[in-house]
Structures are given as C-alpha cells and as structure tokens.
N, C-alpha and C positions, 0 to 999 in steps of 0.2 A: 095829404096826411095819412089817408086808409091805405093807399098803396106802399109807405113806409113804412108803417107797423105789420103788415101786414110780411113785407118783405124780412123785417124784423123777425119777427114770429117764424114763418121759413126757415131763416137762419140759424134760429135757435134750436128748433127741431133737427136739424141738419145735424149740424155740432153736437147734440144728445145723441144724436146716430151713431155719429166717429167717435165719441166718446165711449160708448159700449162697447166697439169694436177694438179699441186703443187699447188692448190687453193680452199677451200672446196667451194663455192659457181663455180666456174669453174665445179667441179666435180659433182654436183647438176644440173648445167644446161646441162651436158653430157645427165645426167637420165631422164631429162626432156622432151630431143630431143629424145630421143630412142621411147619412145613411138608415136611422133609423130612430123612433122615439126609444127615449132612454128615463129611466128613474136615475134617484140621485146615488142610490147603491151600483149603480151600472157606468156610470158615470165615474163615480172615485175609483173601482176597482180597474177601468181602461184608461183614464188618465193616472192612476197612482196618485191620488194629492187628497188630502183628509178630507172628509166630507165639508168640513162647514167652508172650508175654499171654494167646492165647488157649488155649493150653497151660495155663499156670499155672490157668485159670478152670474150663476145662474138668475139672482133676485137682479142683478143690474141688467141680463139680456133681457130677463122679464118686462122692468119697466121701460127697456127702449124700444119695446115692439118685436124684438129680434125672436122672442121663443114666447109658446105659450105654456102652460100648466094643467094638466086633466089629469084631477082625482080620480085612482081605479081602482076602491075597496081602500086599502091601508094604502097607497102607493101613491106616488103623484108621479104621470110622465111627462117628461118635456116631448118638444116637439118642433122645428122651425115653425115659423109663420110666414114666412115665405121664402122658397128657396134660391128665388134670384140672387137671395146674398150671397150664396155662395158662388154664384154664376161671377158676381162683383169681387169676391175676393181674390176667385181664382184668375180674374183682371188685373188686380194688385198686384198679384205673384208674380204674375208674367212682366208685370212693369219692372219691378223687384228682381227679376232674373236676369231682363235687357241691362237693367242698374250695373249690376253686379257683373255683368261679362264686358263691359263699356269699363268698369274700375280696372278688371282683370285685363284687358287691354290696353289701356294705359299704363299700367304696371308693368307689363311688355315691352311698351317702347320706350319707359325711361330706366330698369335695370335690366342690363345683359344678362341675357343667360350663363 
C-alpha cells in the first residue's frame, strides 16, 4: 500500500511539472530566465505580452518549482531553479525537430513534386 501512494504521489508531482511546462509562452519565459535573472518589467518588455500574463505564468512556474523569486529593493527577480530544464527542453525540441522532418518526409513520398 506505501509503495502505491507513494508511486501516486510521484505521479502527481510529475504531471504538476508537465503541466507548468504545457504553455508555449511559459516555455518562452523558461529560455528567457536561462540566460539570465530577469524582473517582471524585463520580462514583458522581451516577450511583448502585458505584464499580468507574465505575472499570471510566472506564479504557475513559481509554484511548480521551475523558477524562484528574490526581492531586490522594490524589484522581484526571477531566476531558474535549476537549469537542467532546459537541458530537457532542448531534448524535446530535438525530439520535435526528428517529428517534424519524419512528417516532412513522408510528405515527400506521397506528393510529387
């Protein structure tokens, strides 16, 4: 029984992960933070999208672990928490690019040029 809740629990942890991630402007401000901590003014002005968007995205990466928050004077900067996600993303893309040139080949073999 401890080993299926527990497995449970895991699961649902997991799921909370790909769920923070399951947002292309989420996935955007990941790449954004990698390069460097950013406030929320730094943020709207290189993504272009009103601030409480990336407000709102930012409180979901918040709660799934994925960034942290450090008050500096009036400012709050983000920050990843750990950058292997993006080591992981940039695994998806690649997955995502294989996808995509496997569609575009098939597309190949069934309309002539």
């Amino acid at each position: 029984m401890i080993t299926s809740s527990l497995t449970q629990e895991i699961a649902h942890l997991h799921a909370d992960l790909c769920s923070a991630l399951a947002d292309s402007t989420r996935l955007i401000l990941l790449y954004a933070l990698s390069d460097q901590p950013r406030n929320v003014t730094e943020l709207t002005q290189e993504l272009e999208v009103p601030q409480s968007t990336v407000s709102r995205h930012l409180k979901v990466l918040r709660e799934g672990g994925l960034v942290k928050a450090t008050r500096l004077g009036t400012s709050v900067q983000y920050e990843l928490t750990d950058h292997r996600v993006i080591e992981a993303l940039d695994l998806l893309r690649s997955v995502l690019r294989e996808q995509i040139q496997h569609h575009a080949d098939l597309m190949d073999e069934f309309i002539p040029a």
